[in-house]
N, C-alpha and C positions, 0 to 999 in steps of 0.2 A: 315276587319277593326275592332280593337278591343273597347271596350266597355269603354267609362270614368272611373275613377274611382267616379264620382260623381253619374254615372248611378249606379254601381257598391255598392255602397253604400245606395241606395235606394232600391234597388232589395233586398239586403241583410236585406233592415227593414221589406221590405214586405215579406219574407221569415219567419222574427222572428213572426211576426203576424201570417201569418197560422200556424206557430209552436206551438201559445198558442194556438189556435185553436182548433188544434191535442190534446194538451194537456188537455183542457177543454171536449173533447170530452169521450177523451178515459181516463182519472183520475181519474174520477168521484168513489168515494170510493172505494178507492185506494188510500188513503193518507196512506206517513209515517211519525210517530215523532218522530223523532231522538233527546234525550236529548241534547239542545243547552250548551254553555258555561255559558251561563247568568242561566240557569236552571237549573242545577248542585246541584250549592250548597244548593238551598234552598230543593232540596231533597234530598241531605247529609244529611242536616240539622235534615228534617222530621225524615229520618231514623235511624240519633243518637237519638232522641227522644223515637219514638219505641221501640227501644233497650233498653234503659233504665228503661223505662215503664215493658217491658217484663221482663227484667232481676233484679228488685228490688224486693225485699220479701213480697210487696203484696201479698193478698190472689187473687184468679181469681177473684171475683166478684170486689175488688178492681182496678185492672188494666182494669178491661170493662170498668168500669168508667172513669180511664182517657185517655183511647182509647175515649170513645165518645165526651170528653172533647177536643181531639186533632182532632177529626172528626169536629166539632163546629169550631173551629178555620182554617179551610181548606176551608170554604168559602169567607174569605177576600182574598184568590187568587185570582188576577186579570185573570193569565195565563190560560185556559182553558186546555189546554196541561200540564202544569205542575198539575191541579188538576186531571185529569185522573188517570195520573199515581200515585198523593200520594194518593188515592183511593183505588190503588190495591197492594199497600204497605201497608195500614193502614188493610183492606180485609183479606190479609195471616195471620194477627196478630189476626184477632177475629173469623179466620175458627179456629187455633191455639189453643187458649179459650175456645172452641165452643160453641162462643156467636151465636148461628144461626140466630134469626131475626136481631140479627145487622149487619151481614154477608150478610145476606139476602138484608134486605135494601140498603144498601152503592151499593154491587151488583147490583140490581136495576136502584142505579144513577149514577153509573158508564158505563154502556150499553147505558144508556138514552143520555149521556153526550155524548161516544164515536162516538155515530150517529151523534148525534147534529153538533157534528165538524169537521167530518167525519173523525175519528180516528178509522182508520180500527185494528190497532196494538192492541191498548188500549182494542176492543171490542174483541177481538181475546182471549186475555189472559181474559177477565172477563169470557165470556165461559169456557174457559180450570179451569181458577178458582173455577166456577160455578161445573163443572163437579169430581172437586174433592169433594168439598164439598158434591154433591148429592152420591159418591161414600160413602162416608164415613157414611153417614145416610142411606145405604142399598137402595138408590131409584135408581134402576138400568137402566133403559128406562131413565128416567129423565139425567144421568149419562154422558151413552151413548148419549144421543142426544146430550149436552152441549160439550161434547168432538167432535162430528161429525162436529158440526157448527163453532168448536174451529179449527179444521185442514182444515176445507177450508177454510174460513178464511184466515188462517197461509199460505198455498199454494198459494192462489191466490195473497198472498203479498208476496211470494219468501223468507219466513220467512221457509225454507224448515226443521231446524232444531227443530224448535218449532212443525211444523206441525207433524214432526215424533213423537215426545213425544206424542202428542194427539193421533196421530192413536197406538201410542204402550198402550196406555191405554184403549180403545177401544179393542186393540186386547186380554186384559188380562178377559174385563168385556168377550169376547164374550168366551174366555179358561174357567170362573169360572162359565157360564150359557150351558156349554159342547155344545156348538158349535165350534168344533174342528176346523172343515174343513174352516170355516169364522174366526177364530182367527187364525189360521195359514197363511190365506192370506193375513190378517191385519198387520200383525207380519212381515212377508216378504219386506211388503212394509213401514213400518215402520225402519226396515232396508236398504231400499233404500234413504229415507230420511236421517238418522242417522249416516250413516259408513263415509261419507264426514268430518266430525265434530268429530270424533275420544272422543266422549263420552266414557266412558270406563264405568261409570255407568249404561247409559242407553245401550248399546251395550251389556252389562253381561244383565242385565234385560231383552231384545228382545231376546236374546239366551238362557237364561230359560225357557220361554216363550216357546219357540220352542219346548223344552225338557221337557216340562211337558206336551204338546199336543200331543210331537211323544210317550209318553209313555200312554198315553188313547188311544191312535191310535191303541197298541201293536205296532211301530216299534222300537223294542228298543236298535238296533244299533245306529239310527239316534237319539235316547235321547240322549245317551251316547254321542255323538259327539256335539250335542249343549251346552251338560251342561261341558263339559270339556272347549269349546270357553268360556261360561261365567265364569269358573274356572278360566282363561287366564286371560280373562279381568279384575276380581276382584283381582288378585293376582298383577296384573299391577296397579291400583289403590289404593291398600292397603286397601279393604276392607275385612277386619281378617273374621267378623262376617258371612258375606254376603262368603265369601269363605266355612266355614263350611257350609251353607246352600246349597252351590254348593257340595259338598262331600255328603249328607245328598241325596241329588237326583239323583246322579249317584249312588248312593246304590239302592237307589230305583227301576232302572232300573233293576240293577242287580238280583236282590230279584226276580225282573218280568221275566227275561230270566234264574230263577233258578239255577245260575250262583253264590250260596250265599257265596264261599269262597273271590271272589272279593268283593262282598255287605259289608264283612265284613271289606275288606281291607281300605275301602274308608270310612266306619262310625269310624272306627277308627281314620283314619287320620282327619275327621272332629273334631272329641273327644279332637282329642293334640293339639287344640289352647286350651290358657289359659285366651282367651278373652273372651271366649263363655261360658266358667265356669263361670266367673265374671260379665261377660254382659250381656247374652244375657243365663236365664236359661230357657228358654222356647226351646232354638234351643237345647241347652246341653239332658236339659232331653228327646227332640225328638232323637236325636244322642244314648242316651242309651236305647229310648224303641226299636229303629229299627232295632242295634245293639242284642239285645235280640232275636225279631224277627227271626232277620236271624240265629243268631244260633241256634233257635228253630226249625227253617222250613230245617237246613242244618240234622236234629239228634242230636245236641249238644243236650243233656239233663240235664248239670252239673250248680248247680248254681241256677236252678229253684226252686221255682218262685221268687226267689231273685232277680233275672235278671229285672224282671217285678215290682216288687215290689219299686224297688228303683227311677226308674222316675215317677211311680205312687205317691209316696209322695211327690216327689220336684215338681209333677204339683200339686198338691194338696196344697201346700204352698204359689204357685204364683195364685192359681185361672185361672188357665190353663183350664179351662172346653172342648175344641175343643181336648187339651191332655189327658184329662180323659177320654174320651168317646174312644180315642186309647188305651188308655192303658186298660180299661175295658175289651175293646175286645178282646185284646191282651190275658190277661189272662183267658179271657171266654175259648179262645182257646186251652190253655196250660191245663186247668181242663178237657175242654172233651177230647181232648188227651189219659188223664193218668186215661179216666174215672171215674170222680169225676164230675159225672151230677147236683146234685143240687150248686157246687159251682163255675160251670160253668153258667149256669140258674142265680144267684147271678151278677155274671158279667156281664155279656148279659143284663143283666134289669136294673144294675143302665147306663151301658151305653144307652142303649133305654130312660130312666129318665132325662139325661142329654144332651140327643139330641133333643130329643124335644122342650124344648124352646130355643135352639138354632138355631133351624129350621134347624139342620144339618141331610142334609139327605143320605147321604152315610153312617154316623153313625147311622142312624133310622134303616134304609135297612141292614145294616150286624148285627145291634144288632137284629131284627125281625128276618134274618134267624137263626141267634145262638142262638134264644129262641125258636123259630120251631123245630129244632134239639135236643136241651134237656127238651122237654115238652112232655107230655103225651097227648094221639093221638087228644082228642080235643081243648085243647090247643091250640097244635103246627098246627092244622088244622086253627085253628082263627089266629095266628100269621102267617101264611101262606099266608093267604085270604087278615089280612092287610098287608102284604106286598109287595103282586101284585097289590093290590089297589092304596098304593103309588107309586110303580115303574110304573105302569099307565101315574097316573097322572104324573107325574115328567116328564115322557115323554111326554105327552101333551104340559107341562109347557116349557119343554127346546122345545119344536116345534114353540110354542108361540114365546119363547124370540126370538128365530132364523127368524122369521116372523115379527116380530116388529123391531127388527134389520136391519131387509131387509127393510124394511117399510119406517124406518127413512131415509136410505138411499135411496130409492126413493121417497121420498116424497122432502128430498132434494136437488137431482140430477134435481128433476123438475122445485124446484126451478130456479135451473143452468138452465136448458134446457129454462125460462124464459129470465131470466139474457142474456142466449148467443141474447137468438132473438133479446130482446133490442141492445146488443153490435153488432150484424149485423147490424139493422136499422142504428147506429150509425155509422157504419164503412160505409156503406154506403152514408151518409149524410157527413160523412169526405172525401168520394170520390169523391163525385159531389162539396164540396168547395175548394177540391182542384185541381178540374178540370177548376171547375170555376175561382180559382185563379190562374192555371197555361195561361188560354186565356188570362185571364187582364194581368198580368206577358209578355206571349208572346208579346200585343198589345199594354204595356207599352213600353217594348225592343225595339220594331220597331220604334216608335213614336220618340225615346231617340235617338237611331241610325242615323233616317233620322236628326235630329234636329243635331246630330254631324257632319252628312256631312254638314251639311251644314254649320255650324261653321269652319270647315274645309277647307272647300271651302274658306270663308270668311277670315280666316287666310292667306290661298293661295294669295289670290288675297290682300290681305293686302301686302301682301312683295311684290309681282308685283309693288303696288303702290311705295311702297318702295324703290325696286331697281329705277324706273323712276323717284323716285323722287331725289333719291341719283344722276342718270345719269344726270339728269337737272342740279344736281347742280354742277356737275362737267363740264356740259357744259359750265353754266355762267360762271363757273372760270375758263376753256380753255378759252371763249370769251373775260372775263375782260383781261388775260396773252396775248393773242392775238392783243387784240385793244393796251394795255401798248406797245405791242414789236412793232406794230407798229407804235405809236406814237414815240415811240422811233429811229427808223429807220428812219422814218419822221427828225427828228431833226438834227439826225447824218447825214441826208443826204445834206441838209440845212447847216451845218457846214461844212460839207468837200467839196459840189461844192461851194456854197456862199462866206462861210467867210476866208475859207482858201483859197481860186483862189484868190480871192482880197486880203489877205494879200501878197501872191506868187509872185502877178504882181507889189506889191508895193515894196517887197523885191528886184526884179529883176529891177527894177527904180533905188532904191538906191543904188543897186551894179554898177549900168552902171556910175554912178556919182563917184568911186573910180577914173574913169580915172583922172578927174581934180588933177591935181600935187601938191594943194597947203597943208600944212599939219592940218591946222584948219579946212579943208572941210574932210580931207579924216578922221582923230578922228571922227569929229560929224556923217559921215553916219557909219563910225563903229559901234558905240555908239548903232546907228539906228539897223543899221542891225541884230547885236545880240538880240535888245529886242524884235525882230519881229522875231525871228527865237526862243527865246522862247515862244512870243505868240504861234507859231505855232506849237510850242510841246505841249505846253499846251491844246487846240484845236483840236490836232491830239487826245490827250490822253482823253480827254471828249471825243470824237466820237467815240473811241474805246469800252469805260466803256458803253455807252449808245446802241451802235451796239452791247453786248454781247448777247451771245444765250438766249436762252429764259429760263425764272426756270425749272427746273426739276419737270417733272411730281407729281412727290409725295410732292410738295408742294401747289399743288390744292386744293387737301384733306383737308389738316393741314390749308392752308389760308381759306377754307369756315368754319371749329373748331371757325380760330381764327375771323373770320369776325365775325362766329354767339356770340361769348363770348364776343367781344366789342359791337355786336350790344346791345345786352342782359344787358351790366351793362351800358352802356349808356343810356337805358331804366328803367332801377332801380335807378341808381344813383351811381353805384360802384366803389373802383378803384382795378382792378383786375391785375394776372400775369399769362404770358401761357407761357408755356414751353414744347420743344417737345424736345425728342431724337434722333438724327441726323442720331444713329446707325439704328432707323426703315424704313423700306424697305417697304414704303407703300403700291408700286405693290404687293407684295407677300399677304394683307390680305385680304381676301374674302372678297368682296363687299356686302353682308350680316351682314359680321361683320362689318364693318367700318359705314355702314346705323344704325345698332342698338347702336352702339359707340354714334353717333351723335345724335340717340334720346334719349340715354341716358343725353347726357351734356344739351337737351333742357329739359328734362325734372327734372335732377337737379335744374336748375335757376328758373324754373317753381317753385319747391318747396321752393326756397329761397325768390324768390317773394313776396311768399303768407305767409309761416312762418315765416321766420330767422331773419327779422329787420338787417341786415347786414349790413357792412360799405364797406370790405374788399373780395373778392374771389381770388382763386387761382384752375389753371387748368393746369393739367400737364399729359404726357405720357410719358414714359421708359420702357422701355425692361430690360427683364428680364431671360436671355436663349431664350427658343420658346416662350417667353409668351408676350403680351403688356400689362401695368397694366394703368388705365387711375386716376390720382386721382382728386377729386375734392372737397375742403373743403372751407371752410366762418367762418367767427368770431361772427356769430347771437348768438342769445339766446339757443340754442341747444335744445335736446328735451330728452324724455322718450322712451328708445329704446324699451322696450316691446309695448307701446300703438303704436308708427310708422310704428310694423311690421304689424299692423293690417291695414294701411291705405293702398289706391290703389295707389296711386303713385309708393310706393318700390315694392307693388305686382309686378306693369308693369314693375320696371327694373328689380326685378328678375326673373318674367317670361323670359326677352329680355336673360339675362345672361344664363337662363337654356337652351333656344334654342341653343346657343356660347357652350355650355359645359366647362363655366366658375365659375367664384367665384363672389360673392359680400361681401363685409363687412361695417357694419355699426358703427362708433363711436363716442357718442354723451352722454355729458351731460347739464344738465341747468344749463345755462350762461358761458357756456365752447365751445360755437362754434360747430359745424358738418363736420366730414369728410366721405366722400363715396369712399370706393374702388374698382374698379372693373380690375378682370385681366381674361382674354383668351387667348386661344392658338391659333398661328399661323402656 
């Protein structure tokens, strides 16, 4: 037995309720804010502001000014959502400047906010924000952390593409703190993140990335091979500048596998962009010291120290200091060489002088051994001493980073490993309410079920009533058709022994009287006899019309319609017209349909009763193909067809109709009268 749809629609609200449920349980920071349509503009809005701010010829200290001027103005935001986000809009613009405490700050109430509202998105990127900013002021722990916290984050919101960006920076902090083997795994999986999204940017950058780890590694087939993917990439992108830097590190490999007639082929082709002259002189003059390099380290001897000489001055132009302390070296090398010790010594030391407060220490360590080498024995014995002292430490230090690195990562996995217990509790407490709402659920169903059979039942035995009561009434009209015929039989019978033997015997009197001869007697029983001989045509012809058979069945039906329709406006007050179709074949329609027909027409007049103020009805049946259509209309006040289909009267007849697998139509306006139509198939 199938299920109401009234059941069926409760079940379904109870369904929505454990659904928020579910969703209440398991959502919990885990929100996204998707910029709405209503929100849009007003951070268009902010962002053409920005821009404008940024791009006028203020001086920096001018435009922090009205950065905080426009930060001021971003707490009449009603929208809590819309000010997150102009937050870390406003944020890029004063990392930008590097207004740091007001970076700092805003950052601050941007995190603070994101929690607040449980803007998981919002907080996600203030991290990542955060993380760049600590990158850029050398605070590396700090960095990394802010990046670590930024990619789960970004994961656990299926923000997979963003997460990747974070771990690929993460992967480069753990490449420049020579944790190879952890920034390669970083890098990998940053890759997996990434490649779905077809970045061509960040895809060249993970593959550098790669290529400058497998070249510390020594494997330098597999540099070669990443950094030609990030070659790929950037040449697909159209980054000129970012291409020479990709040429510039597959030299580099090359140089490493002493392989220097390719080193040179690839620092070349980095050389012939004409962007990188113009743009970007720092990559130009790296391209002509490496170039130098390799034809120094190949025998090329031609050109020296010119070779060297020449990006030496154009870093010395741009304040290149990280290129100077190359190129120092570079040439330190070339003088001991061609042994020229003290002008080797010269180089060696100003690069050692310009490493140091840069805290570069691969340039510390190669200019300490090139002063070791051309120094006199105690000297080069102290330059010796410190440089295993630094390369020590240094390893300490990269042991360190590589331990706090791990650290952070477990200190925030524990978190997670938190987090998860709570989401088990949770998941659990979702299991039991929804165990427990699937018993209520089960124990509603039943409860719903039994109450339809029962209705069911009740339906049932409703038409039982029905049919018996339809059979009753075609009893009464067999009976009334019954008592008529014989009343009628009664009277014909009375007529033809009664009054026509008496007229017979009086007729046969007056014939016997022709015998008299005389002509005045035999006219007048003439006279007689013929008007007695139509009396009893006349008399015959009454007892014949009265002895007819009896109506045809199918006019039981139609006479109890029309009894009930006179009854019905005789008790209103009405003058009505009924008409029926002579072509309908009353036996042919199912006695279910003829029962609901009939309470249909009582329940018409029921409604003209109570509404219509009527003067006039009309009730009529016709056929129509297979179809009976019954109509029934009145000349009352009419009504408002939307508010009538809400009343239970029409419900009931169009329930009756729907049973039928018929039509109903309703047509009605105020002070225009009402007609109901109803048609089934027979």
């Amino acid at each position: 037995m199938g299920i109401s749809k009234r059941i069926l629609r409760k079940v379904c609200l109870f369904m929505v309720l454990v659904g928020s449920i579910l969703i209440g349980f398991t959502g919990c920071n885990q929100n996204t804010t998707p910029v709405s349509a209503e929100e849009a503009p007003m951070l268009d809005s902010l962002k053409l502001r920005l821009k404008k701010v940024i791009g006028s010829e203020k001086t920096d200290s001018e435009k922090i000014t009205a950065l905080m001027a426009i930060e001021d103005s971003l707490d009449q935001i009603s929208s809590e959502q819309i000010k997150t986000k102009a937050f870390i809009a406003l944020g890029k613009e004063y990392r930008s400047l590097r207004a740091d405490s007001a970076f700092i700050s805003l950052n601050n109430k941007t995190r603070k906010l994101s929690i607040e509202i449980n803007d998981s998105l919002s907080l996600a990127q203030s991290h990542y924000d955060l993380g760049r900013y600590y990158y850029f002021n050398d605070q590396i722990d700090s960095s990394y952390q802010s990046y670590f916290r930024a990619e789960r984050v970004f994961k656990l919101m299926g923000e997979s593409e963003s997460a990747g960006k974070a771990m690929l920076a993460m992967a480069i902090h753990q490449k420049n703190e020579r944790d190879y083997v952890g920034g390669e795994a970083s890098t990998i999986k940053a890759l997996e993140f990434l490649t779905p999204y077809n970045d061509l940017r960040y895809l060249a950058s993970a593959n550098n990335n790669l290529g400058l780890i497998s070249t510390e590694l020594g494997r330098y087939d597999a540099a070669i091979e990443y950094h030609l993917k990030a070659l790929e990439y950037r040449k697909k992108g159209g980054y000129e500048s970012l291409e020479a830097s990709s040429y510039n590190n597959i030299g580099l490999a090359f140089v490493k596998k002493k392989e220097y007639d390719k080193a040179i082929q690839f620092y070349e082709g980095g050389l012939s962009y004409d962007v990188v002259k113009s743009n970007r002189p720092s990559t130009y003059a790296r391209l002509l010291d490496n170039l130098a390099y390799a034809k120094f380290l190949s025998g090329d001897r031609d050109e020296f120290p010119y070779l060297f000489l020449r990006p030496l001055e154009i870093r010395d132009s741009i304040e290149d200091n990280y290129g100077l302390v190359t190129s120092n070296l570079h040439l330190s090398e070339y003088y001991m060489s061609v042994d020229s010790t003290e002008r080797a010594y010269e180089y060696a030391l100003s690069a050692l002088e310009k490493s140091k407060p840069l805290k570069y220490h691969r340039g510390i360590l190669e200019s300490l051994d090139l002063l070791a080498k051309n120094s006199k024995n105690d000297e080069a014995l102290a330059y010796s001493k410190e440089r295993i002292i630094l390369s020590d430490s240094l390893q300490i230090k990269e042991r360190q980073f590589q331990e706090r690195f791990a650290r952070i990562r477990f200190e925030t996995d524990n978190i997670e490993i938190e987090k998860e217990k709570a989401t088990k509790l949770n998941r659990q407490l979702i299991i039991l309410a929804l165990s427990l709402g699937m018993l209520f659920l089960m124990i509603y169903i039943f409860i719903q079920r039994k109450v339809a059979r029962k209705e069911l039942q009740y339906q049932r035995s409703q038409q039982v009533a029905n049919e018996e009561i339809y059979n009753l009434m075609l009893a009464q009209q067999q009976k009334l058709e019954e008592g008529k015929q014989l009343e009628k039989q009664r009277i014909s019978e009375d007529l033809h022994d009664g009054v026509l033997g008496r007229l017979f015997g009086a007729r046969l009197s007056l014939d016997s009287l022709n015998e008299r001869p005389d002509e005045v007697s035999i006219a007048s029983r003439t006279k007689y006899i013929a008007e007695l001989k139509s009396i009893e045509e006349e008399i015959r012809q009454i007892s014949h019309n009265l002895n007819a058979s009896a109506l045809p069945s199918k006019l039981s039906y139609i006479g109890g319609i029309e009894k009930l329709v006179d009854d019905q406006c005789r008790l209103i007050g009405l003058e009505y017209e009924f008409s029926n179709d002579s072509s309908i074949d009353w036996d042919e329609v199912p006695n279910d349909s003829k029962v609901h027909l009939f309470r249909i027409v009582q329940e018409t007049f029921q409604n003209i009763r109570k509404h219509a103020n009527a003067t006039k009805v009309s009730v009529g049946f016709r056929k129509e193909g297979k179809q009976v259509l019954l109509d029934v209309s009145d000349n009352g006040d009419g009504m408002d067809v939307d508010e009538v289909k809400k009343g239970i009267g029409l419900k009931n007849m169009a329930s009756r109709v729907q049973q039928l697998n018929g039509a109903i139509d309703l047509e009605s306006e105020l002070g225009n009268g009402t007609k109901i139509s109803v048609k089934i198939n027979i």
